[in-house]
Backbone of each chain as ProteinMPNN parsed JSONL, in Angstrom:
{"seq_chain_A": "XXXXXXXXXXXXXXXXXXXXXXXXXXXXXXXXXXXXXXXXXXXXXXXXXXXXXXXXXXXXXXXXXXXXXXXXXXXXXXXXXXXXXXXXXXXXXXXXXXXXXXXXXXXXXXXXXXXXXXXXXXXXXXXXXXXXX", "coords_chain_A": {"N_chain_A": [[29.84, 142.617, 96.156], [31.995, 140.781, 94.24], [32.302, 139.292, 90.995], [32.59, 136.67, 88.12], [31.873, 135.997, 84.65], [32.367, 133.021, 82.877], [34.553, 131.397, 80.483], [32.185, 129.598, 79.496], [30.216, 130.722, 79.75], [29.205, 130.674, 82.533], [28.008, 132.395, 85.136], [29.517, 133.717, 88.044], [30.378, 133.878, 91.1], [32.297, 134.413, 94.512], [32.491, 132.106, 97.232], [32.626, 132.039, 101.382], [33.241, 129.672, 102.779], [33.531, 127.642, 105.711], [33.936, 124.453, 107.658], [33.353, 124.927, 111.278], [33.207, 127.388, 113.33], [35.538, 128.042, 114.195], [37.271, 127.472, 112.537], [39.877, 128.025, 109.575], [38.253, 130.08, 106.71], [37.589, 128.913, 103.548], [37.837, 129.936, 100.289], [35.612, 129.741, 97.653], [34.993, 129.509, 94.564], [31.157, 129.929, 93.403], [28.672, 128.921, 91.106], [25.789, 130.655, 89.906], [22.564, 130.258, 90.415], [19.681, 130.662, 89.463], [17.384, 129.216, 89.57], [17.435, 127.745, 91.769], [16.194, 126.885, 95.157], [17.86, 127.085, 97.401], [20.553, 127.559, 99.725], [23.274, 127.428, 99.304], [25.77, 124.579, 97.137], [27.503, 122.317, 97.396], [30.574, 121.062, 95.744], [31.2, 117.755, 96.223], [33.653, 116.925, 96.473], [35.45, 118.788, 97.771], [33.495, 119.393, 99.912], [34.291, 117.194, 101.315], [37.172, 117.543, 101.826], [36.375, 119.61, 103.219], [35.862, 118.701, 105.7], [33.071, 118.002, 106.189], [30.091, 118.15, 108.678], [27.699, 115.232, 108.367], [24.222, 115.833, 108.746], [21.79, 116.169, 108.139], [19.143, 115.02, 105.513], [17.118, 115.585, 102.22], [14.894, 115.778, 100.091], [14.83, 116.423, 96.891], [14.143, 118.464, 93.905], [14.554, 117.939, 90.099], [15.854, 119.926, 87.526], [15.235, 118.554, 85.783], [12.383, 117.502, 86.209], [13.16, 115.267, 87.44], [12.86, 113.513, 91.193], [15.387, 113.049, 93.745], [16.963, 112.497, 96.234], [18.794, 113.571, 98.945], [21.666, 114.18, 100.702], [22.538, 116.167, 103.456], [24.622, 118.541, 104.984], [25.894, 120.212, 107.848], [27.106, 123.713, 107.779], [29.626, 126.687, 108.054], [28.862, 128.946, 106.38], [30.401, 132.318, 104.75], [28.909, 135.65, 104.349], [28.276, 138.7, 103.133], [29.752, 139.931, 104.8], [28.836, 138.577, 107.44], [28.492, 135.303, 108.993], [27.149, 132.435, 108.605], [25.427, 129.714, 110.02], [24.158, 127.31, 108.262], [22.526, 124.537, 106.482], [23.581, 123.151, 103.928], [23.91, 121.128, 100.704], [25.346, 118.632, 98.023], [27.308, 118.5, 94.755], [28.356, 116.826, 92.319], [29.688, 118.456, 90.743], [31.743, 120.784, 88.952], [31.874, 123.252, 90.03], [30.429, 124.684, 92.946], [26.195, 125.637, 93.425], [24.799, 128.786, 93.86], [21.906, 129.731, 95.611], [18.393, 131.165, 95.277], [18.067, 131.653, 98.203], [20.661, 132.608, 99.252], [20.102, 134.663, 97.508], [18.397, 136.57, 97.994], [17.115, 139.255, 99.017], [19.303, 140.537, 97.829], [20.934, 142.95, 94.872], [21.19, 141.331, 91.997], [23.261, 141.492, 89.456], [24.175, 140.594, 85.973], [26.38, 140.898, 83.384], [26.854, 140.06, 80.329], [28.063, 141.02, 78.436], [30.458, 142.749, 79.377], [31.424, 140.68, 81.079], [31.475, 140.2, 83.692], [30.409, 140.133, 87.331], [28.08, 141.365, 89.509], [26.9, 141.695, 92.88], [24.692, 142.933, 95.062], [24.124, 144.102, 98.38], [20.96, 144.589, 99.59], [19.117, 145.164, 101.707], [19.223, 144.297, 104.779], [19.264, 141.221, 105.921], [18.78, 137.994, 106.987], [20.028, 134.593, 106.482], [17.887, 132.576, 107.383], [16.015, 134.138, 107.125], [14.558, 133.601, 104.745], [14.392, 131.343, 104.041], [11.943, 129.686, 103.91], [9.945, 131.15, 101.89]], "CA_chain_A": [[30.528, 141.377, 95.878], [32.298, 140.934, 92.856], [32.134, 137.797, 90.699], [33.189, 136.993, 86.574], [31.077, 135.574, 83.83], [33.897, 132.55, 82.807], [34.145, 131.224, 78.752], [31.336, 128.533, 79.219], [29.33, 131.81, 79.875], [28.975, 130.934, 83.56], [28.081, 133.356, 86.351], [30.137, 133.104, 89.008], [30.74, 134.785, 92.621], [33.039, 133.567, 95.346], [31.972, 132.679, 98.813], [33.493, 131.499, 101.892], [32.538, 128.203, 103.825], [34.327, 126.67, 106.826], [33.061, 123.417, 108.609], [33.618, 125.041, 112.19], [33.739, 128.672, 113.648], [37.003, 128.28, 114.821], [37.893, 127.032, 111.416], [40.077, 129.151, 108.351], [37.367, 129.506, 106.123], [38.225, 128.326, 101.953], [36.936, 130.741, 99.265], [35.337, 128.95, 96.251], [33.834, 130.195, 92.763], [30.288, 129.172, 93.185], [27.673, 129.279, 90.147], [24.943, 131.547, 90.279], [21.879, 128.799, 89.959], [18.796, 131.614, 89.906], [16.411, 127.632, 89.354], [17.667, 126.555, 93.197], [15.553, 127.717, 95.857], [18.75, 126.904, 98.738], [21.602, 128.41, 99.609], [24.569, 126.62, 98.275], [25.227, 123.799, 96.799], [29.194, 122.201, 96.907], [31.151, 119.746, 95.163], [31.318, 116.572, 97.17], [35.21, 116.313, 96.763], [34.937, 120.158, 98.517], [32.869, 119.088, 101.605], [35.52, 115.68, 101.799], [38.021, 118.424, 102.431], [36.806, 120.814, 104.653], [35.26, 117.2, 106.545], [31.672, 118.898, 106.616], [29.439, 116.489, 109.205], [26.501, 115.085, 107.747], [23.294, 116.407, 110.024], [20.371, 115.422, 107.499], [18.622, 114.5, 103.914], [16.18, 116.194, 102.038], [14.439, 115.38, 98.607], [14.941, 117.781, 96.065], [13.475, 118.103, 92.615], [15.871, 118.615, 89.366], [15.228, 120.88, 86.469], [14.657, 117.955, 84.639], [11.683, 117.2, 86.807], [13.47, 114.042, 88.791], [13.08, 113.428, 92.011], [16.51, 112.804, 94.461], [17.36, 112.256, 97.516], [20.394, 114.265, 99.576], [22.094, 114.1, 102.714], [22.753, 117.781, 103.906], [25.887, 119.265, 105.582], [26.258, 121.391, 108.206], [28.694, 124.136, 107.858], [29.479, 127.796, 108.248], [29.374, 130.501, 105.113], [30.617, 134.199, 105.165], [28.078, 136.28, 103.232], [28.38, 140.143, 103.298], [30.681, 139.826, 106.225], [27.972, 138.036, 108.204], [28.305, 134.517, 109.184], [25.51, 132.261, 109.533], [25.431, 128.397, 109.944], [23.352, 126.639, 107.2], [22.799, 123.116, 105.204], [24.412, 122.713, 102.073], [23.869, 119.669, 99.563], [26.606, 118.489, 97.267], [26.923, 118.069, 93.46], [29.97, 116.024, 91.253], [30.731, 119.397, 89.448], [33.758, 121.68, 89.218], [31.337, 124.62, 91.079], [28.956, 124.466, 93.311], [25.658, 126.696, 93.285], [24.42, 130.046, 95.075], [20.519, 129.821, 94.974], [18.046, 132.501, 96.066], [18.245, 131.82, 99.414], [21.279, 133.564, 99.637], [20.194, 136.283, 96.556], [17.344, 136.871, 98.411], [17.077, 140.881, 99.381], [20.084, 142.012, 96.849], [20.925, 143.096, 93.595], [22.339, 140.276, 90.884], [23.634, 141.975, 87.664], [25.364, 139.968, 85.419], [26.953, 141.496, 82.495], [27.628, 138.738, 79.557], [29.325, 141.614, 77.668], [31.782, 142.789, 80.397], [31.96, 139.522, 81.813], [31.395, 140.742, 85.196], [28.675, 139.461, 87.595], [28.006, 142.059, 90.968], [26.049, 140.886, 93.862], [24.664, 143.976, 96.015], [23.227, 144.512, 99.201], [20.147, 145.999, 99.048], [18.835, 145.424, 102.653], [19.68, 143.13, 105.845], [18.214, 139.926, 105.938], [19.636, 136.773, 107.474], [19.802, 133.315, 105.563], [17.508, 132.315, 107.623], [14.421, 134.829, 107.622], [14.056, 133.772, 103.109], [14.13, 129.976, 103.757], [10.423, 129.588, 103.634], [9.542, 132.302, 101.556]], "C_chain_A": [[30.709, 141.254, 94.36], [32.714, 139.531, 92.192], [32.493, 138.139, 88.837], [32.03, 135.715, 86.055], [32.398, 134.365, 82.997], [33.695, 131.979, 80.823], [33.277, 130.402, 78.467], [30.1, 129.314, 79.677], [28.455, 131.5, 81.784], [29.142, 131.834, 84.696], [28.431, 133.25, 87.664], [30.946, 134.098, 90.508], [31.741, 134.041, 93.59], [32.037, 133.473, 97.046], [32.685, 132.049, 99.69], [32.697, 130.433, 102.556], [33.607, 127.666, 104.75], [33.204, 125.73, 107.465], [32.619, 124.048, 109.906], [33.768, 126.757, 112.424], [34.468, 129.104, 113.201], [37.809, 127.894, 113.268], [38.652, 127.991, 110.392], [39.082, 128.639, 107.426], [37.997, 129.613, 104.662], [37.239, 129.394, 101.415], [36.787, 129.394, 98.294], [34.213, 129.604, 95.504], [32.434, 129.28, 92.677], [29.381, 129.916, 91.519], [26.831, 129.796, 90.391], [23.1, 130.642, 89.422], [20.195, 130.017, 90.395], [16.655, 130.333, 90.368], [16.688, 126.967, 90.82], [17.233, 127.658, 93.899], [16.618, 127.291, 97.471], [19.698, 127.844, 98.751], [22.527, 128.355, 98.753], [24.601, 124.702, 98.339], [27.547, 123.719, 96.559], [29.373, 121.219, 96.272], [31.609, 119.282, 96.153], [32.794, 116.73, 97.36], [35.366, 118.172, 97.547], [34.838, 119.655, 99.813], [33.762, 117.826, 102.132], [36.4, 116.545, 102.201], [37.97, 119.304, 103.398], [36.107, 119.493, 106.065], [34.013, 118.2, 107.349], [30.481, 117.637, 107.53], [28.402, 116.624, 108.436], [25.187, 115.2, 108.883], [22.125, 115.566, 109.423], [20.05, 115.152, 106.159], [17.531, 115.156, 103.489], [15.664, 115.629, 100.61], [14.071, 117.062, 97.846], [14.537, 117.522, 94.473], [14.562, 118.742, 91.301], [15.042, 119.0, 88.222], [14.913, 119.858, 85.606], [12.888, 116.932, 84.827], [11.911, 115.572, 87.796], [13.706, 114.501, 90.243], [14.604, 112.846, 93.048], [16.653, 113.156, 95.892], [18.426, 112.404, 97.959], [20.546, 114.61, 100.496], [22.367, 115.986, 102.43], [23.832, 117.575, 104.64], [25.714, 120.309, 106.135], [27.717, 122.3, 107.994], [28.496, 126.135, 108.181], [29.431, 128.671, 106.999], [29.186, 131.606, 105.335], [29.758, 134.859, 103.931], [28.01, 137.586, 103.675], [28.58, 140.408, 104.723], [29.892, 139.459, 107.402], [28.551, 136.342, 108.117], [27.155, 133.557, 109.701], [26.035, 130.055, 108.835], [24.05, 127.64, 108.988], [23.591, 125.11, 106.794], [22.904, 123.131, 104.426], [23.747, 120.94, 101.699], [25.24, 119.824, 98.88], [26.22, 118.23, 95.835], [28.326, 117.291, 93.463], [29.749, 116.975, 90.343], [31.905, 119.936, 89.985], [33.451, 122.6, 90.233], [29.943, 124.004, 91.61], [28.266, 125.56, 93.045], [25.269, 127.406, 94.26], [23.581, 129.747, 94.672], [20.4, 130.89, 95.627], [18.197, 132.605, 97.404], [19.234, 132.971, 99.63], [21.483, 135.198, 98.515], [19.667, 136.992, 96.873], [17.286, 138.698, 99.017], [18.663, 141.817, 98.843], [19.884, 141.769, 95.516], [21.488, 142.266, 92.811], [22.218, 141.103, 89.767], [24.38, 141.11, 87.158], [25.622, 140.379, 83.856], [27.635, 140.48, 81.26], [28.312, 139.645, 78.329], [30.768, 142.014, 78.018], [32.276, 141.504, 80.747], [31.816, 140.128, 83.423], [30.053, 140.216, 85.61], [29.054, 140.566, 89.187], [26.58, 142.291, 91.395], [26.26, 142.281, 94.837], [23.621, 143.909, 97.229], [22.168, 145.201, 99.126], [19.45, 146.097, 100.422], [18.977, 144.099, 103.804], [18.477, 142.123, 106.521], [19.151, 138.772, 105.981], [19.147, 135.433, 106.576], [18.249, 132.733, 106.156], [15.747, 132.29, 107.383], [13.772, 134.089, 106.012], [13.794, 132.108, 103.141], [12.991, 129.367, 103.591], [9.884, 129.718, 102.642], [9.728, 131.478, 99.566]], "O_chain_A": [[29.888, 141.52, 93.482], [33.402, 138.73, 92.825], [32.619, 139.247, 88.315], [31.516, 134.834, 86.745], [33.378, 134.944, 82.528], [32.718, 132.273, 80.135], [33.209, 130.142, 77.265], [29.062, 128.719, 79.963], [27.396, 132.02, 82.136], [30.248, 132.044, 85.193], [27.66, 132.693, 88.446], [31.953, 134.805, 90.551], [31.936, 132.868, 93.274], [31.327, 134.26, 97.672], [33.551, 131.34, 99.178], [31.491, 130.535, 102.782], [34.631, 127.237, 104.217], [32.035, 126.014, 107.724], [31.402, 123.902, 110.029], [34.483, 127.361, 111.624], [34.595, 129.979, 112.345], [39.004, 128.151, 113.128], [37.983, 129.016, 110.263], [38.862, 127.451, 107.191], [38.935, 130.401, 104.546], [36.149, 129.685, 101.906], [37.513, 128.405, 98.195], [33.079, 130.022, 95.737], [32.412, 128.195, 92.096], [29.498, 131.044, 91.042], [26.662, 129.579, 91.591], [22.751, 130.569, 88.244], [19.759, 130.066, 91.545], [15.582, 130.522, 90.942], [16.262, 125.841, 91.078], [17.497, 128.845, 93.703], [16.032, 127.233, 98.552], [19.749, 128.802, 97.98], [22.667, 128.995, 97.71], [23.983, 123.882, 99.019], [28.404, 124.428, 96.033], [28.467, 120.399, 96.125], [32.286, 119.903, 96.972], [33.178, 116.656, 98.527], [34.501, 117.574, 98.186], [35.738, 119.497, 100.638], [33.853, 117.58, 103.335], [36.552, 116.324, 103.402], [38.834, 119.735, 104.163], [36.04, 119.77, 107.262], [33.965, 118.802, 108.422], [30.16, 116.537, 107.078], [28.058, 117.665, 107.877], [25.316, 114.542, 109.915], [21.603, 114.585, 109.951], [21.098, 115.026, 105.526], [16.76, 115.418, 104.412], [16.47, 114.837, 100.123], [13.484, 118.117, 98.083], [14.655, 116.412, 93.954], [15.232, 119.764, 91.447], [13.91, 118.599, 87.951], [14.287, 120.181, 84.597], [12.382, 116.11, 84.063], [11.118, 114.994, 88.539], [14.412, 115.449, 90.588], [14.689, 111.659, 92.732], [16.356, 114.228, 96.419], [19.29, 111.594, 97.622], [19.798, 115.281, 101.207], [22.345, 116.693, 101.422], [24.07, 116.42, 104.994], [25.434, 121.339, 105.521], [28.887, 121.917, 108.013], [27.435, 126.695, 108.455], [30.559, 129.129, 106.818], [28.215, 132.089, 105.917], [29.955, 134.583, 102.747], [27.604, 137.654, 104.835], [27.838, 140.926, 105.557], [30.228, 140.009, 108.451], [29.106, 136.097, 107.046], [26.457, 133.681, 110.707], [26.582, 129.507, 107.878], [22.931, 127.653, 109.501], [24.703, 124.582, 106.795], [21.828, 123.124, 103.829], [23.318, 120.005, 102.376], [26.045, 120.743, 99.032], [25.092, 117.823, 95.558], [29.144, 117.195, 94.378], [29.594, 116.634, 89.17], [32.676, 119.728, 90.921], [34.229, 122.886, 91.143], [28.998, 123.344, 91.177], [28.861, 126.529, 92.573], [25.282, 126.988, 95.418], [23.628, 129.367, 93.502], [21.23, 131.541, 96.262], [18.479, 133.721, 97.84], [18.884, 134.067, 100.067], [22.248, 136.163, 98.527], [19.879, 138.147, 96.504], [18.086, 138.604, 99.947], [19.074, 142.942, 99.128], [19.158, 140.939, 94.968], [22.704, 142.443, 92.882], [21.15, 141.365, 89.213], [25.346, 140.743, 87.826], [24.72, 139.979, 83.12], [28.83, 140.186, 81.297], [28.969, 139.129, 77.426], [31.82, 141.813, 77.412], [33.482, 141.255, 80.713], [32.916, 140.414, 83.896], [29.051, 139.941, 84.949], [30.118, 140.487, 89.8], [25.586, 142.749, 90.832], [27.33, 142.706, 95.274], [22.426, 143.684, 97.036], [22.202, 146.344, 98.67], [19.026, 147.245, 100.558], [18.777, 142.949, 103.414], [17.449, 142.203, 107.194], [20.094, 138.594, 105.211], [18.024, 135.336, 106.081], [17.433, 132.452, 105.278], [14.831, 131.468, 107.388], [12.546, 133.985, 105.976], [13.032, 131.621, 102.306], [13.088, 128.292, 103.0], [9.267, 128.765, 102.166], [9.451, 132.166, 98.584]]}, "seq_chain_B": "XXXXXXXXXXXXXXXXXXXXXXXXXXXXXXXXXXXXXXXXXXXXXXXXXXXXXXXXXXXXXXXXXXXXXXXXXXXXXXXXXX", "coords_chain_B": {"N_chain_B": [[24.313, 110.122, 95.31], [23.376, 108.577, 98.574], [23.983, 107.445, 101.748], [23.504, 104.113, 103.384], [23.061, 104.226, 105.543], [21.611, 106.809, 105.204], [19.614, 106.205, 103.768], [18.16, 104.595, 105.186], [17.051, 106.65, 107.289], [16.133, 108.163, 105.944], [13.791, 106.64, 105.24], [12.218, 105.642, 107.626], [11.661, 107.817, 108.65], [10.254, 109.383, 106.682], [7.963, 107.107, 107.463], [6.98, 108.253, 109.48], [6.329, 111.078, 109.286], [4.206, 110.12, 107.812], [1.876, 109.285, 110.174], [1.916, 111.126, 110.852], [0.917, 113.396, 109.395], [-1.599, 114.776, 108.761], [-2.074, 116.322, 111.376], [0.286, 117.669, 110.614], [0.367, 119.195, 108.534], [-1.945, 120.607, 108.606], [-1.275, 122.206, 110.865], [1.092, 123.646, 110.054], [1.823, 123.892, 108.029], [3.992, 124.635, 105.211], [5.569, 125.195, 106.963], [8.905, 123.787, 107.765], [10.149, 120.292, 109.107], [12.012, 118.615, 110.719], [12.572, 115.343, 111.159], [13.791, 112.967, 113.82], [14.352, 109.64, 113.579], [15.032, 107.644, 115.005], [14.328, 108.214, 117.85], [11.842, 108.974, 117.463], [11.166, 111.372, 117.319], [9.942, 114.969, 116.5], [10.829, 118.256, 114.651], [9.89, 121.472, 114.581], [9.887, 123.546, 111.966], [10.565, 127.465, 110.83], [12.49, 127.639, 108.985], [15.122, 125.551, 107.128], [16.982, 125.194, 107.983], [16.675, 125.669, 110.19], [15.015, 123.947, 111.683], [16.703, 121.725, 111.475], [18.702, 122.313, 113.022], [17.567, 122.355, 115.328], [16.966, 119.337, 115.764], [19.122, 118.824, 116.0], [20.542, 119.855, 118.455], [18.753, 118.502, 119.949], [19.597, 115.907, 119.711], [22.428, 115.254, 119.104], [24.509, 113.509, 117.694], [22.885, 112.467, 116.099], [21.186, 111.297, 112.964], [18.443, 113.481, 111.057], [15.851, 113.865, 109.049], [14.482, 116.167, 106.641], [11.724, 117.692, 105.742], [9.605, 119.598, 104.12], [6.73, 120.831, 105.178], [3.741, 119.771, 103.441], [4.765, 120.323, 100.863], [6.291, 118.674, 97.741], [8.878, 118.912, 97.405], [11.981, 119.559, 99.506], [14.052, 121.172, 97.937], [13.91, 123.321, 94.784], [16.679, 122.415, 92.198], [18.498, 124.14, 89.636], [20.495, 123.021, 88.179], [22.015, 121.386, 88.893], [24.318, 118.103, 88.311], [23.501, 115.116, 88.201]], "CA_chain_B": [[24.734, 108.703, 96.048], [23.072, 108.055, 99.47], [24.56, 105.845, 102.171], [22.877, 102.77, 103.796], [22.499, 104.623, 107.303], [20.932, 107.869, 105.052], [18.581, 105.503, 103.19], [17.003, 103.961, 106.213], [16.96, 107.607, 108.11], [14.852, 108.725, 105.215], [12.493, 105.3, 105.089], [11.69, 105.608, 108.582], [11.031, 109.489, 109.086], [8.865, 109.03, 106.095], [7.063, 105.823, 107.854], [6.55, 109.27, 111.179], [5.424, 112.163, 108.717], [2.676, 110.034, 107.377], [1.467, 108.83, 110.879], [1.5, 112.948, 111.521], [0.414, 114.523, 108.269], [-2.824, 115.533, 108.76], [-1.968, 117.56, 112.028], [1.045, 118.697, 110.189], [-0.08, 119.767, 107.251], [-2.96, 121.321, 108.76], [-1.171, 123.226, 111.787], [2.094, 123.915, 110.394], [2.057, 123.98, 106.369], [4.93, 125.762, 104.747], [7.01, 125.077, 107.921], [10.105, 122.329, 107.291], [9.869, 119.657, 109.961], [13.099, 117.461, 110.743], [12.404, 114.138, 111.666], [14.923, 111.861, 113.875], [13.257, 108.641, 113.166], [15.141, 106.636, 116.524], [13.744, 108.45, 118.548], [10.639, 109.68, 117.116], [11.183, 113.374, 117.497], [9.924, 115.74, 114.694], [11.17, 119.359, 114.758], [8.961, 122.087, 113.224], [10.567, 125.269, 112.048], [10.465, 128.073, 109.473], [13.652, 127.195, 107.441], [15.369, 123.971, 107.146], [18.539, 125.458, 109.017], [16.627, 126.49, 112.287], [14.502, 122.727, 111.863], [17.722, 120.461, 111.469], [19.737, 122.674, 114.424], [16.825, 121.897, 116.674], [16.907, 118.257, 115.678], [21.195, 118.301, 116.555], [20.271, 120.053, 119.728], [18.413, 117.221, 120.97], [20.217, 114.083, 119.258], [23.508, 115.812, 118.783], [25.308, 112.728, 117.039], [21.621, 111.784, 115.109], [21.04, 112.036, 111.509], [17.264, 113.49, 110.709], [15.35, 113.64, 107.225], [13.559, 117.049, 106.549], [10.188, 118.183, 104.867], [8.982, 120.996, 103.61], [5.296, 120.573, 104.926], [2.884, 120.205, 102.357], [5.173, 120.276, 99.777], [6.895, 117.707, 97.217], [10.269, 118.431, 98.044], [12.636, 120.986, 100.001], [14.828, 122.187, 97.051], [14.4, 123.251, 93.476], [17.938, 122.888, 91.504], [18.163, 123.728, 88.069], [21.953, 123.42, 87.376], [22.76, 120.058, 89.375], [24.306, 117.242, 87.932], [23.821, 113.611, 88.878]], "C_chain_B": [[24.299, 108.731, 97.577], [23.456, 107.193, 100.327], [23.19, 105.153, 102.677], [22.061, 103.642, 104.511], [21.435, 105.808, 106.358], [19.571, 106.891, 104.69], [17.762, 104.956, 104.599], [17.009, 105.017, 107.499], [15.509, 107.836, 107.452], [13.234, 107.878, 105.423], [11.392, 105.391, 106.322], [11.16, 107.131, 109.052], [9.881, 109.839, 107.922], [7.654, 108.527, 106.55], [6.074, 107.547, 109.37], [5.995, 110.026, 110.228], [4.179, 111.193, 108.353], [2.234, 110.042, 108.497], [0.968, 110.639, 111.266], [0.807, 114.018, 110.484], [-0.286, 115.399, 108.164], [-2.353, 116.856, 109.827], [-0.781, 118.327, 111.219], [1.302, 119.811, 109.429], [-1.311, 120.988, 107.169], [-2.884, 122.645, 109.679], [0.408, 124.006, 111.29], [2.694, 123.656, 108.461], [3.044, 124.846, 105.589], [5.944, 125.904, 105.078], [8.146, 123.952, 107.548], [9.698, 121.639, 109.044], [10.985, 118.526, 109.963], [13.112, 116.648, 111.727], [13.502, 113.443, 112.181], [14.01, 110.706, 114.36], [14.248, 107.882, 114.724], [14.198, 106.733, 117.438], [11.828, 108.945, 118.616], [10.147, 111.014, 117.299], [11.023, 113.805, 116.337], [10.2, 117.091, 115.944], [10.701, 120.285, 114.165], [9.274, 123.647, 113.417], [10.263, 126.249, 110.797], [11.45, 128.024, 108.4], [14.277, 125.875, 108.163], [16.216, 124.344, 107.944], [17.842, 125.28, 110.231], [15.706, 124.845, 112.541], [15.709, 121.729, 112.335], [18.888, 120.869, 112.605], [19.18, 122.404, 115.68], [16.822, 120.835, 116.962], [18.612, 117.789, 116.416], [20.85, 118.539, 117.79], [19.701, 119.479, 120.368], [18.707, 116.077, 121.023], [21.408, 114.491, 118.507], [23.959, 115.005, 117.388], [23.972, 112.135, 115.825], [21.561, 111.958, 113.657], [19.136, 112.363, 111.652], [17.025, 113.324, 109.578], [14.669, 114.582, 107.47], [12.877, 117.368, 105.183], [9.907, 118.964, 104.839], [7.642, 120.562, 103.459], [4.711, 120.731, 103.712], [3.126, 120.41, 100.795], [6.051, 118.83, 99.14], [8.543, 117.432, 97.533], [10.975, 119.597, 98.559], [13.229, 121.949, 99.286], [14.364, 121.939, 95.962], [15.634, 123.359, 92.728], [17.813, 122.701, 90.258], [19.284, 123.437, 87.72], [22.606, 121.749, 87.888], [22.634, 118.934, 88.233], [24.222, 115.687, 88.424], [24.425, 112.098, 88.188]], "O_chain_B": [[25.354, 109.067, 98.116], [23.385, 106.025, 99.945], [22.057, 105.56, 102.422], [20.863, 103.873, 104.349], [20.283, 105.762, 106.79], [18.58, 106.941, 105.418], [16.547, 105.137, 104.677], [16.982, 104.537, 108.633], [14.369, 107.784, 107.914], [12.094, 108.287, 105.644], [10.171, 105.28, 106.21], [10.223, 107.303, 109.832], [8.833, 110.434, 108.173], [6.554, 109.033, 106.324], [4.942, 107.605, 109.85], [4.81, 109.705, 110.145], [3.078, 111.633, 108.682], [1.773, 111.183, 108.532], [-0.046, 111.102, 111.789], [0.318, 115.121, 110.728], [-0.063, 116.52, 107.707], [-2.251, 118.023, 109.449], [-0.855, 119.554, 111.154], [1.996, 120.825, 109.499], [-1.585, 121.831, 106.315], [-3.61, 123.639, 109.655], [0.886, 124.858, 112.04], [3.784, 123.318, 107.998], [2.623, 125.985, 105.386], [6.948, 126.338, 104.513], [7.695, 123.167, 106.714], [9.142, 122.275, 109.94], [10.835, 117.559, 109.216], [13.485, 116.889, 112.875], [14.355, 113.144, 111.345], [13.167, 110.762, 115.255], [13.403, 107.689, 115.598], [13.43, 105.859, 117.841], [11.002, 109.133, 119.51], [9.028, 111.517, 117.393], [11.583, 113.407, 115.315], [10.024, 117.162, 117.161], [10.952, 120.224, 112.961], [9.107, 124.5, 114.289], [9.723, 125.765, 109.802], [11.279, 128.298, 107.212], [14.055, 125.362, 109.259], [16.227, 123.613, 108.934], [18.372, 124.78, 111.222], [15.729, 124.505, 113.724], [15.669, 121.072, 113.375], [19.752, 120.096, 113.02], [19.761, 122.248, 116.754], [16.717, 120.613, 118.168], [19.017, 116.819, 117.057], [20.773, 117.529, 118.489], [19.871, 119.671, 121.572], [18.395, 115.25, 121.88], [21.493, 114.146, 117.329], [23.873, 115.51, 116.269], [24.253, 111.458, 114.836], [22.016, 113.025, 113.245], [18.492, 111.541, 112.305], [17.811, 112.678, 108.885], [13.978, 114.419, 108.476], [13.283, 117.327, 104.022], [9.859, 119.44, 105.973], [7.157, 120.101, 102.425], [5.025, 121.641, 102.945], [2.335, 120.576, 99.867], [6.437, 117.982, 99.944], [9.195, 116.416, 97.772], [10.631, 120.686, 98.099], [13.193, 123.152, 99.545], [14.199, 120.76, 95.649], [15.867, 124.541, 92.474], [17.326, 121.733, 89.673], [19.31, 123.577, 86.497], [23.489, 121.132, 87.293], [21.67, 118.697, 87.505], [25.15, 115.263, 89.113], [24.58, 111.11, 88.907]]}, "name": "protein", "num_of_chains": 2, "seq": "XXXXXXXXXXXXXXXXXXXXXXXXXXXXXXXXXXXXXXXXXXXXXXXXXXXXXXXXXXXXXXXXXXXXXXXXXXXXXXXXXXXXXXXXXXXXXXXXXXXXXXXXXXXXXXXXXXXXXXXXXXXXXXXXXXXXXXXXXXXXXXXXXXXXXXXXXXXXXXXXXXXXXXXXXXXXXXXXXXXXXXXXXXXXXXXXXXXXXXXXXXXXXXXXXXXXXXX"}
C-alpha cells in the first residue's frame, strides 16, 4: 500500500470505507496516527455522507491527557483486499486517522525525504485478532 | 459533541459496570464489554468490534456504551482534534 508524506509533513495512506456491504466503497487519505491504539478515525462531515449508523460510545483519552467521550460508527473498511466490519470514531479534521490496530502485523516506512509512506504486509491477521493486544 | 440519547446511554451503562465490576474486572480483565443500559445486557468480548456486534445482535436498533475492562478508557489518540 502506497501512501505520500504531504507539505505539512503528514503521513498519509488511503483506505476504503463503505457504510454497507452492498455499498460502493469511498477512498480517503487517512493520517497515519502511530499515538491511536484503534483503527480509524473519520471526519464527521465523511461519516454524514456515507450515513454511517451510530451502534455505540466509548471514552477515549487525548494526547493531551483529556478525557472524551465518542459515539462509534459502524461501517465496513477494505484493508489489503480484506474486508472486515469495525467501529470508527470521528474527528472535525480534513483526515481522519489509521491507528495500530490496523498497522498491527505490517511494515510502516515513511520516507520524509522521498515523501513516500509504504504500508506492507508482513503476515495475516484480521482487525479483529490486535484489538486487545 | 455527544447527543442527548448518547449522553444518557453512557450515564446509565456506567450506573451497570459499577454494579458488575468486581466480577468483571476479576473474570474478564482486558476484555471490552458493551453495555445496552435498557435492557441491562452487557456483552463481553476480546475487541470492541466483536463486543458492540454482539450487543446489535441482540438489540439491533439499541445504542450500547463500551469498556475496556479494567482500563481508563478504550482508545489512545494522539492526533485528534476537538
Amino acid at each position: 500500500m502506497k501512501g505520500h508524506v504531504d507539505q505539512e509533513l503528514r503521513a498519509l495512506i488511503p483506505i476504503r470505507v463503505t457504510a454497507g456491504i452492498t455499498d460502493e466503497p469511498r477512498e480517503y487519505l487517512a493520517w497515519v496516527d502511530t499515538a491511536f491504539n484503534g483503527s480509524f478515525v473519520i471526519p464527521r462531515k465523511k461519516a454524514e455522507e456515507l450515513q454511517l449508523p451510530k451502534e455505540s460510545s466509548v471514552e477515549a483519552i487525548l494526547a493531551n491527557g483529556t478525557k472524551v467521550e465518542l459515539e462509534t460508527f459502524g461501517c465496513m473498511i477494505e484493508w489489503f483486499g480484506e474486508t472486515y466490519q469495525t467501529q470508527i470514531v470521528t474527528n472535525d479534521s480534513t483526515y481522519g486517522l489509521i491507528g495500530t490496530m490496523l498497522l498491527a502485523g505490517n511494515k510502516l516506512e515513511i520516507d520524509y525525504g522521498d515523501g513516500t509512506v509504504t504500508l506492507e504486509k508482513k503476515k495475516s491477521q484480521t482487525v479483529d485478532e490486535h484489538s486487545s493486544s | 459533541m455527544i447527543s442527548n440519547e448518547t449522553r444518557a446511554v453512557i450515564d446509565r451503562a456506567k450506573e451497570i459496570y459499577e454494579r458488575y465490576r468486581d466480577i468483571l474486572e476479576a473474570e474478564h480483565r482486558d476484555q471490552f464489554v458493551a453495555i445496552e443500559p435498557l435492557s441491562g445486557d452487557y456483552f463481553v468480548a476480546d475487541s470492541v468490534d466483536a463486543a458492540v456486534r454482539t450487543a446489535r445482535s441482540a438489540h439491533p436498533s439499541r445504542l450500547s456504551h463500551t469498556i475496556w475492562i479494567g482500563h481508563e478508557a478504550v482508545f489512545h489518540i494522539g492526533l485528534i482534534e476537538q
